[in-house]
C-alpha positions as CSV (number, residue, x, y, z in Angstrom):
1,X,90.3,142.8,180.3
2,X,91.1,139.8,180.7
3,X,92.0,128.8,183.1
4,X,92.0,126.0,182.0
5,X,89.5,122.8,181.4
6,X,87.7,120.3,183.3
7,X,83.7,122.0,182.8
8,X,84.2,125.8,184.0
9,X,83.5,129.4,183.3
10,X,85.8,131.9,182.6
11,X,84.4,134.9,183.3
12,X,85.1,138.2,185.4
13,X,88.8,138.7,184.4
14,X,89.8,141.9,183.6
15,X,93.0,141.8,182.2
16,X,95.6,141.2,184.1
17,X,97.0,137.6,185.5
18,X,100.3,137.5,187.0
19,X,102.6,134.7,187.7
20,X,101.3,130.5,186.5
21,X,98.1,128.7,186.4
22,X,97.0,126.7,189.6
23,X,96.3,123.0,187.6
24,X,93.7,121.6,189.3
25,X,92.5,117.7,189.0
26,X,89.5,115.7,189.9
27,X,90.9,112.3,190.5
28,X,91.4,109.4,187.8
29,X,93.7,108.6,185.0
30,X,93.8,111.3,182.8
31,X,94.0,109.2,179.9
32,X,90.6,107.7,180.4
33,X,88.6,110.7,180.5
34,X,88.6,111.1,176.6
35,X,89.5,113.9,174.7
36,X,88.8,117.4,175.9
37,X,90.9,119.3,174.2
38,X,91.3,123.3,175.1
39,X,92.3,124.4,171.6
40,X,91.2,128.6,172.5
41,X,89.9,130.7,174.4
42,X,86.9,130.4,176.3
43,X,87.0,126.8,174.6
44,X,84.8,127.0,171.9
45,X,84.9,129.5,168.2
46,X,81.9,130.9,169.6
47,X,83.2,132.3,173.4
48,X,80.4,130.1,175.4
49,X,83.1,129.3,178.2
50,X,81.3,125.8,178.6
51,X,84.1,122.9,179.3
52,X,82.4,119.7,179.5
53,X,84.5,116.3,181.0
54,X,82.7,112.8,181.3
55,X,85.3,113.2,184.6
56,X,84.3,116.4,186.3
57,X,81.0,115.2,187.7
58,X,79.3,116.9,190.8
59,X,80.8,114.5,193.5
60,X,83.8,115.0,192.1
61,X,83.7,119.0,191.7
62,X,83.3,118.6,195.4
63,X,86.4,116.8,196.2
64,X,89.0,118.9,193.9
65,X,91.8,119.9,195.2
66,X,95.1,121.6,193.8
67,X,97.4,118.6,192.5
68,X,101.0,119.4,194.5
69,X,102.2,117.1,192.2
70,X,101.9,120.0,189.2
71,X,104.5,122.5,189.0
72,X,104.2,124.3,185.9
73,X,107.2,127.1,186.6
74,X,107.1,129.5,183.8
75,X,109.3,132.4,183.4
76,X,107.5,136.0,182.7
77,X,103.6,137.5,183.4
78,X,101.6,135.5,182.0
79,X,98.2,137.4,180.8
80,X,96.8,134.3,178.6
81,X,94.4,131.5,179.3
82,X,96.8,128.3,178.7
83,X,95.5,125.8,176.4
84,X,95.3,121.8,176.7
85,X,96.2,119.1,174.1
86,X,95.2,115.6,175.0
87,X,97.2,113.5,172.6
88,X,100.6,115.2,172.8
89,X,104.4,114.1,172.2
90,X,104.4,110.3,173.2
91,X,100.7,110.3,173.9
92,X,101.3,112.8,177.0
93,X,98.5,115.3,177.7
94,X,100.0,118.7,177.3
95,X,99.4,122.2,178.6
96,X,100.5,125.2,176.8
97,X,100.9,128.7,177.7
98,X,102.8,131.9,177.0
99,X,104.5,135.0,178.9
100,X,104.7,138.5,178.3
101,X,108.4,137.7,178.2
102,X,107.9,136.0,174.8
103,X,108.1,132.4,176.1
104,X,106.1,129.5,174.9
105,X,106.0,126.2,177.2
106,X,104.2,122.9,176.4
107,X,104.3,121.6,179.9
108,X,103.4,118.1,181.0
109,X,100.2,118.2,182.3
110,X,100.7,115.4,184.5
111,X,104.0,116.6,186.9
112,X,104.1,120.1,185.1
113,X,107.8,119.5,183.7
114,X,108.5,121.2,180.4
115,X,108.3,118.9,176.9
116,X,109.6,121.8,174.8
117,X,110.0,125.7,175.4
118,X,110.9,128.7,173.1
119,X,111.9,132.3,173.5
120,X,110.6,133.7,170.2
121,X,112.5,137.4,170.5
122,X,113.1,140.5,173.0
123,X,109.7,141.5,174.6
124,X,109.4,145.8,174.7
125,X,110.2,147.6,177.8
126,X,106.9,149.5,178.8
127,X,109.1,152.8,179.0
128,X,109.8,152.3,175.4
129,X,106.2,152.8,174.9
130,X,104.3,156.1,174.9
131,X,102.3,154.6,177.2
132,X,101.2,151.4,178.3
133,X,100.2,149.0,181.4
134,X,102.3,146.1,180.4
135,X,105.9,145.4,181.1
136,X,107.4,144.2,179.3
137,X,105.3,143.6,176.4
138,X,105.7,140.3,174.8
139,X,102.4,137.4,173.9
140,X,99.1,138.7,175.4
141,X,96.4,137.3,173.5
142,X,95.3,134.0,174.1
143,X,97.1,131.4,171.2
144,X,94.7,129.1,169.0
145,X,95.7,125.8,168.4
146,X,94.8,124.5,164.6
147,X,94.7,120.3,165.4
148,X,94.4,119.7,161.8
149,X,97.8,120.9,161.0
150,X,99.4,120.7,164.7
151,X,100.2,124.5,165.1
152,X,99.9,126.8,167.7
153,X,99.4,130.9,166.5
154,X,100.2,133.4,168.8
155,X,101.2,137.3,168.5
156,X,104.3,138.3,169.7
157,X,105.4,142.0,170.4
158,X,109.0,142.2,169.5
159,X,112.4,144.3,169.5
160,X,116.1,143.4,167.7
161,X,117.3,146.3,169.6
162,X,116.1,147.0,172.8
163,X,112.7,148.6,172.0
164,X,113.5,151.6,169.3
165,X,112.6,149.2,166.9
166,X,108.8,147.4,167.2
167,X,107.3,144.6,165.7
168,X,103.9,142.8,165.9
169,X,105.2,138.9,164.5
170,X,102.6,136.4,164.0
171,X,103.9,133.0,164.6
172,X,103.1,129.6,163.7
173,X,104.9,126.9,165.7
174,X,104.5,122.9,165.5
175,X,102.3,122.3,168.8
176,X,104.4,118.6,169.6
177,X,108.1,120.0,168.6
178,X,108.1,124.1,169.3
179,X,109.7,124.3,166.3
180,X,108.7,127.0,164.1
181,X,106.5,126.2,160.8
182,X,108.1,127.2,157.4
183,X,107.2,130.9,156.1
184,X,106.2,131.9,159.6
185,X,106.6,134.8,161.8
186,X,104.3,137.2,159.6
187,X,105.9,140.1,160.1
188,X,102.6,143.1,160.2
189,X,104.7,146.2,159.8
190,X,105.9,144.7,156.3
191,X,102.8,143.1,155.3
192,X,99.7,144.6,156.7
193,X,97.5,147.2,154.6
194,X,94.2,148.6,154.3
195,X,93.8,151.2,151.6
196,X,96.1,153.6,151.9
197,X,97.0,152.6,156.1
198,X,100.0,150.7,156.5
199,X,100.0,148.8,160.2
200,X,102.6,150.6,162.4
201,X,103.5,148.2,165.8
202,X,104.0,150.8,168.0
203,X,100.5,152.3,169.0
204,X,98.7,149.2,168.6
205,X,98.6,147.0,171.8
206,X,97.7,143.1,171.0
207,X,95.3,141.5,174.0
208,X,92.6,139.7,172.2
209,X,92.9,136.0,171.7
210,X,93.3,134.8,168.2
211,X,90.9,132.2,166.2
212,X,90.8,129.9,163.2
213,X,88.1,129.8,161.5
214,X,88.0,128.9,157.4
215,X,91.6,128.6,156.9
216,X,92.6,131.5,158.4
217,X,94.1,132.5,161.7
218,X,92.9,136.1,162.6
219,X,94.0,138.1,165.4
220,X,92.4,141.6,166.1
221,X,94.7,145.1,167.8
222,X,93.3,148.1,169.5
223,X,95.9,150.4,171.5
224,X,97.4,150.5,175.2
225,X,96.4,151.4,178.2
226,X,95.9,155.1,178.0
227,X,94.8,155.6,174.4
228,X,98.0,157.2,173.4
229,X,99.5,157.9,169.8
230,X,97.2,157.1,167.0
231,X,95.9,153.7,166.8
232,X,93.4,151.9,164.6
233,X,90.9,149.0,165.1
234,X,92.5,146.1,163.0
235,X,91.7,142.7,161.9
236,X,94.0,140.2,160.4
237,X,93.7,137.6,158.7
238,X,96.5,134.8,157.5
239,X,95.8,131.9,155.3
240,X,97.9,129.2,156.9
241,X,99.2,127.2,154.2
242,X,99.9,130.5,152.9
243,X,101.0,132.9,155.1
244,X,102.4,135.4,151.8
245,X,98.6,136.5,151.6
246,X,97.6,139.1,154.7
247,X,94.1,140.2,154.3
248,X,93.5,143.0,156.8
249,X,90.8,145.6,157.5
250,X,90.9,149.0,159.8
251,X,88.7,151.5,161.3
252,X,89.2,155.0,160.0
253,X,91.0,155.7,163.5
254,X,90.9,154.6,167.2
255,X,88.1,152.5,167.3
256,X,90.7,149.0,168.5
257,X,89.5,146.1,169.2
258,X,90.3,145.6,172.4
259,X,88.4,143.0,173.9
260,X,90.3,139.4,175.5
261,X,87.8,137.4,174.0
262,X,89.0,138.7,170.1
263,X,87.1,137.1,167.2
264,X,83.8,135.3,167.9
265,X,82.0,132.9,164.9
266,X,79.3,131.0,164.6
267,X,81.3,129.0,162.4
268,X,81.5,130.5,159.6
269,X,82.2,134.6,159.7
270,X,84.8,136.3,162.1
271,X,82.7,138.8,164.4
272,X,84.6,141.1,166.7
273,X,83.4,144.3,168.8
274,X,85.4,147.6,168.3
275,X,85.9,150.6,170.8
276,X,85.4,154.3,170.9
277,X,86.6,156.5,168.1
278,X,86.6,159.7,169.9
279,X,86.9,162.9,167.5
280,X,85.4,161.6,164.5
281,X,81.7,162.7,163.2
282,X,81.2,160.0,160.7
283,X,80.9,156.5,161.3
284,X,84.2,154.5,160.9
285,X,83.8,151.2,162.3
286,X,84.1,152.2,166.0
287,X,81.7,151.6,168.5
288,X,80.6,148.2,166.7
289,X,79.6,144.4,166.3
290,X,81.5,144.2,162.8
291,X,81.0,140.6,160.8
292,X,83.7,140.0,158.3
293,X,83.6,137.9,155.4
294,X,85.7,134.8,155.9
295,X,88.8,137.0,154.5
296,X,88.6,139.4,156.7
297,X,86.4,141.4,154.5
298,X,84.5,143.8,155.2
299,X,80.7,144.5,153.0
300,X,80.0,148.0,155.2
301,X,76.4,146.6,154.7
302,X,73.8,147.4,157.3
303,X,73.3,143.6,158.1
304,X,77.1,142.9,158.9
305,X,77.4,145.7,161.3
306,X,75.5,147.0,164.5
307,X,76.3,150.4,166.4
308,X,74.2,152.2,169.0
309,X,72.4,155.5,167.8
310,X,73.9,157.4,170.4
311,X,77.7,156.1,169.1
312,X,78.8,159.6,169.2
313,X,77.8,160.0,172.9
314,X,79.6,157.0,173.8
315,X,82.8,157.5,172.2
316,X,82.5,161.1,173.7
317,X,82.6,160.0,177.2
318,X,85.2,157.0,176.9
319,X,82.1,154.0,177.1
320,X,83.2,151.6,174.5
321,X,81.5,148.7,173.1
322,X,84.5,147.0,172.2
323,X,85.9,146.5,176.0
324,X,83.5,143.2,175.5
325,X,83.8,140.4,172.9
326,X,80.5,140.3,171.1
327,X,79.2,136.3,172.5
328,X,77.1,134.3,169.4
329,X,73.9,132.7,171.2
330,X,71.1,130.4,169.7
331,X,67.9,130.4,171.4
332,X,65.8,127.8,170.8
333,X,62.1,129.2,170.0
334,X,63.1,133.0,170.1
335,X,62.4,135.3,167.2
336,X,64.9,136.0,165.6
337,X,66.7,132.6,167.5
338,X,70.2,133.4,166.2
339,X,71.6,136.3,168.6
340,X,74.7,138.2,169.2
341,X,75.0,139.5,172.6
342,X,76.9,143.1,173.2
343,X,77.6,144.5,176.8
344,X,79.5,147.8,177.0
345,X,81.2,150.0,179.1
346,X,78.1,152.0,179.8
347,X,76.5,148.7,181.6
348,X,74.2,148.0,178.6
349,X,73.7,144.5,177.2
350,X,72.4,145.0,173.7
351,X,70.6,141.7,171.9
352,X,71.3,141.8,168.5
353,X,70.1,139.8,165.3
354,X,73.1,137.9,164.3
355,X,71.2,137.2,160.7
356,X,71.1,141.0,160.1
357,X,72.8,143.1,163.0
358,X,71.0,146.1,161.8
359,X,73.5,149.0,161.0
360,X,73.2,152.3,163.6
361,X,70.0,151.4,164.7
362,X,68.3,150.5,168.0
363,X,69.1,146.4,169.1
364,X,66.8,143.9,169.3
365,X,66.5,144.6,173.0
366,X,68.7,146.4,175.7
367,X,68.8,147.0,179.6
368,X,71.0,148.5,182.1
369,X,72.8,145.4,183.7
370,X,75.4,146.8,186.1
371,X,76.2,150.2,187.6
372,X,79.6,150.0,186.7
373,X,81.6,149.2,183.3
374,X,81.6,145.9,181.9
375,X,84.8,144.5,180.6
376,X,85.3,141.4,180.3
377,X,84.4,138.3,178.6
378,X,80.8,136.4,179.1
379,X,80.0,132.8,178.6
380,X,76.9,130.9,178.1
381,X,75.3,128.0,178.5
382,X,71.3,126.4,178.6
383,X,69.6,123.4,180.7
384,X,66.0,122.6,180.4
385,X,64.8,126.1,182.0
386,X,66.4,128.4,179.0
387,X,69.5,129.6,178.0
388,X,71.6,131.6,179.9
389,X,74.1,134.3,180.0
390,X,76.6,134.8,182.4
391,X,79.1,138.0,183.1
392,X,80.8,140.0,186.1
393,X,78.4,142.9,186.9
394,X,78.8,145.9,189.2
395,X,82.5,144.9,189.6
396,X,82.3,142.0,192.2
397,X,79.0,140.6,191.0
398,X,78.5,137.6,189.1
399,X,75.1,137.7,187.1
400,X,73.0,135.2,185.0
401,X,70.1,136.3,183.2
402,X,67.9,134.0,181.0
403,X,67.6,134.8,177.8
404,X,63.2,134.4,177.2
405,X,62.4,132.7,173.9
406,X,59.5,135.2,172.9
407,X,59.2,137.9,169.8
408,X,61.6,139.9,170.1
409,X,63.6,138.1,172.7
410,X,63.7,139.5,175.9
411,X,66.5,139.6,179.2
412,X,65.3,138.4,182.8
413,X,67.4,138.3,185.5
414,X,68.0,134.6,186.9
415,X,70.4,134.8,189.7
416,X,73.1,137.2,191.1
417,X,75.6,136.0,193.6
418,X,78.8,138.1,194.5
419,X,82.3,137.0,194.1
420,X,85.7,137.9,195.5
421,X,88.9,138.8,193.7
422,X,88.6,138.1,189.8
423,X,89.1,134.4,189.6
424,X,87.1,132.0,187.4
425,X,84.1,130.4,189.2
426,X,83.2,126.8,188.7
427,X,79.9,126.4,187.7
428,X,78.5,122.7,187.9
């Protein structure tokens, strides 16, 4: 389910990246382009996926090329979008990324050599899972970078013995020295509660990327590949000059969040989308677009939460909503204008009212959008003709369809081009 700057989309990634990043440059001194900083994923606290760079205009889009001076060699799978800092140690521009090997490199983004790295504990052999698509298991989820205080949070899955013993650590590292911020790793096994749960590291997988939002970093769990054990949907949140207070929230079981793109906000309130709950026959917080109080609170009022009337259908067949980050998009003369948009596993894309999602109800509108299951992570963006929304479709498709500013607002497809492979298409 599962690139870095310079104005692109992310889009059609499933999940799985192996090996480095390819850097690639446009021409000019980097240090005149101004900042663009790449602080999380998909670039922006809302998930849009729109980089903009004075530098990357259309004549120079058509002359990029890879920059053979950039060799970024990292050791272990890396399965996270690196990130970008403009105004690193000594004024260099900096790109970070992590491995499933639980390394963390801020490399030079000029040459690609290494300002400072850290191994921040044993990743977990996959075999020491009951089952699992990841080997070893170490940092998944895309890192946020808070520029405020100069850290860089990231989840790392980690074993002091070889993998009997499991632990989901939340870190908090200084972004220009890699050293490692007082009171920090959070350790979830020891502090993570909801009621009467008590977080348990082994059945819950980590791939969503994390977020700041309101002084707190929050990172979200679901389970591994193959559902196995009993897992719970989970969000976290950790105030950051005060990382003694975990606030946390759970569905009643399964339900994970599993989605790359994580937390979504419109600034203000964390919004994720959860998965199937398969077994249960009362609404637990599965199959959902869940908005949390900036504590990671949750009211269980009808206007904070959205799931399908045919929930139990869906989780009953393995069609999640949560394979798909819910994506926050204003529409300019549409009513209501303020819109979450859902796509699911069953090849739905559900508009929602982000001012009141509605509860189990029908959305504001839905169609069929691909013949195959969407997961992924979708971006957005608007010129003078609407705005847009963007996503892989019927597996090797890429799709834009405008959202129409009428009452209710309405879907109409724009353009459809395929694509090879799963890469991340420029869009200009």
């Amino acid at each position: 389910m599962r690139e870095n700057p310079r104005v692109r989309f992310q889009i059609c990634k499933r999940g799985v990246v192996f090996l480095f990043l390819i850097f690639v440059v446009v021409g000019g001194n980097p240090a005149s382009w101004g900042a663009v900083n790449v602080t999380q994923y998909h670039n922006h606290e809302n998930r849009d996926g729109l980089y903009v760079d004075p530098a990357f205009t259309r004549a120079a889009a058509s002359a990029r090329k890879r920059d053979t001076n950039f060799l970024g060699t990292v050791s272990g799978n890396v399965y996270a979008q690196p990130l970008y800092i403009e105004d690193g140690p000594g004024g260099k521009a900096m790109v970070l990324t992590v491995t499933e090997s639980n390394n963390v490199y801020s490399l030079d983004a000029a040459n690609g050599s290494v300002i400072w790295q850290q191994h921040v504990g044993q990743p977990v052999p996959k075999a020491k899972f009951p089952c699992g698509n990841i080997d070893p298991m170490g940092i998944t989820g895309t890192p946020v970078v808070d520029l405020l205080s100069r850290t860089i949070f990231f989840d790392a899955m980690t074993t002091p013995d070889g993998g009997t013993t499991k632990r989901h650590l939340i870190f908090a590292l200084n972004v220009d020295t890699g050293t490692t911020n007082a009171g920090w790793p959070v350790d979830l096994n020891a502090t993570v509660r909801f009621g009467t749960n008590a977080f348990n590291s082994t059945p819950q997988g980590q791939r969503s990327a994390l977020a700041v939002l309101g002084g707190y970093v929050y990172s979200t769990y679901a389970g591994h590949a193959g559902d196995c054990s009993t897992y719970f949907g989970w969000i976290v949140g950790i105030p950051i000059n005060d990382p003694t207070t975990v606030q946390a929230w759970a569905t009643t079981r399964f339900g994970g969040s599993w989605s790359v793109g994580g937390i979504a906000s419109d600034g203000v309130e964390p919004i994720i989308a959860t998965g199937n709950s398969p077994g249960v026959s009362t609404w637990g917080g599965g199959e959902a677009i869940i908005r949390f109080a900036p504590d990671a609170i949750f009211s269980g009022q009808t206007n904070d939460f959205w799931t399908p009337t045919n929930w139990m259908a869906l989780d009953g067949v393995d069609l999640d909503l949560g394979g798909s980050g819910a994506l926050i998009v204003d529409v300019p003369g549409a009513t209501p204008s303020k819109l979450v948009l859902a796509l699911g596993k069953d090849g739905n894309a559900y508009l929602l009212n982000r001012t009141n999602l509605g509860g189990i109800s029908a959305p504001l509108y839905q169609r069929t959008v691909s013949g195959s299951a969407i997961i992924q992570a979708a971006v957005t963006y608007r010129t003078s003709q609407g705005t847009y929304v963007v996503f892989c479709a019927n597996t090797t498709q890429l799709a834009a369809y405008r959202i129409t500013p009428t009452s209710p607002p309405t879907m109409v497809s724009a353009w459809t081009v395929s694509q090879g492979g799963r890469g991340s298409p420029f869009v200009t």
